[in-house]
C-alpha positions in Angstrom: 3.7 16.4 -8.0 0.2 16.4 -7.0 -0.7 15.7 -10.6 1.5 12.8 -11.3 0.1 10.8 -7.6 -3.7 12.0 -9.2 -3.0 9.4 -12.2 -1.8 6.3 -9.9 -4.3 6.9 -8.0 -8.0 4.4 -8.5 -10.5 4.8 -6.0 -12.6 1.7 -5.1 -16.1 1.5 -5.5 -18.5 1.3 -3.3 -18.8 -2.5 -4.4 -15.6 -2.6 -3.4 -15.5 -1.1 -0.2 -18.5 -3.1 1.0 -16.5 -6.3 0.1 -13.3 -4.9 2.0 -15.7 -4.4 5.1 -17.5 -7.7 4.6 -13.6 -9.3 4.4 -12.1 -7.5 7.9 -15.3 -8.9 9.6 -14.8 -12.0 8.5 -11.1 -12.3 9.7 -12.2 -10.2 13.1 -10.5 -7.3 11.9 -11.8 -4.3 13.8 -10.1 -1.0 15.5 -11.8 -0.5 19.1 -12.4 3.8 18.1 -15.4 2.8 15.3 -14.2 6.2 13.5 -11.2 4.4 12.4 -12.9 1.3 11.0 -13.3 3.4 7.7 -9.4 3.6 7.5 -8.9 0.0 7.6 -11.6 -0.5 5.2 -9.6 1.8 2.6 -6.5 0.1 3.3 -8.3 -3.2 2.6 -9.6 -2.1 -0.4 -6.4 -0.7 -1.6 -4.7 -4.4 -0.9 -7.2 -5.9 -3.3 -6.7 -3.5 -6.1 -2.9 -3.2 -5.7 -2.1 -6.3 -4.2 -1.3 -7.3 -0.8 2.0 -6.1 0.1 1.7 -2.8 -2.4 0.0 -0.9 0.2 0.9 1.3 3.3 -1.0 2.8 5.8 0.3 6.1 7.3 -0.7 7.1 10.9 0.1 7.5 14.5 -3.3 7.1 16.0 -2.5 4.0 18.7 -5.6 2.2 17.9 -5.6 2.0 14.2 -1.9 0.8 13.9 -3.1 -2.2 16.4 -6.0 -2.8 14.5 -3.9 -2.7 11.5 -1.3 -5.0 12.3 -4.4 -7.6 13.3 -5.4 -7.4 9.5 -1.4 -7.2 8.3 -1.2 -11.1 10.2 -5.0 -11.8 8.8 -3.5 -11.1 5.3 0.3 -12.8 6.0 1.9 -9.4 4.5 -0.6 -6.9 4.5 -0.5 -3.5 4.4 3.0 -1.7 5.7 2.5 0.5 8.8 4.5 3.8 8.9 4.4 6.5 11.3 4.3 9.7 8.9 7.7 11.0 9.8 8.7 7.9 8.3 7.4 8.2 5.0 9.6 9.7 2.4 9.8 10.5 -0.7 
């Protein structure tokens, strides 16, 4: 299983991380704990290589699903938020 997620998978570059960060600051985007910014940022990223809507972020940390649902209005879609006992296969 492993295998067949390691071929869907496309990491963004660093130019494309820098421009996800530069986006989320420009639409006020931030999580209050500063270790979680780096979360968003991936999520952000992911959105611009999948395409907003294609994209989920899976957590329970408080903060960071706030946070998120600020950049899932900033985008009108965004990425999904799912608590991980949520997420099936």
């Amino acid at each position: 299983m492993l295998e067949r997620w390691g071929k869907l998978i496309r990491m963004p570059s660093k130019d494309m991380l820098t421009e996800a960060a530069q986006a989320l600051d420009s639409e006020n985007v931030r999580c209050r704990d500063p270790e979680d910014q780096k979360f968003l940022i991936l999520t952000k990223a992911a959105a611009n290589i999948c395409g907003v809507g294609s994209t989920a972020l899976i957590t329970r940390d408080k903060l960071l699903r706030k946070a998120a649902k600020k950049l899932r209005a900033a985008e009108r879609g965004g990425a999904m938020l799912l608590l991980p006992e949520d997420f099936t296969e």
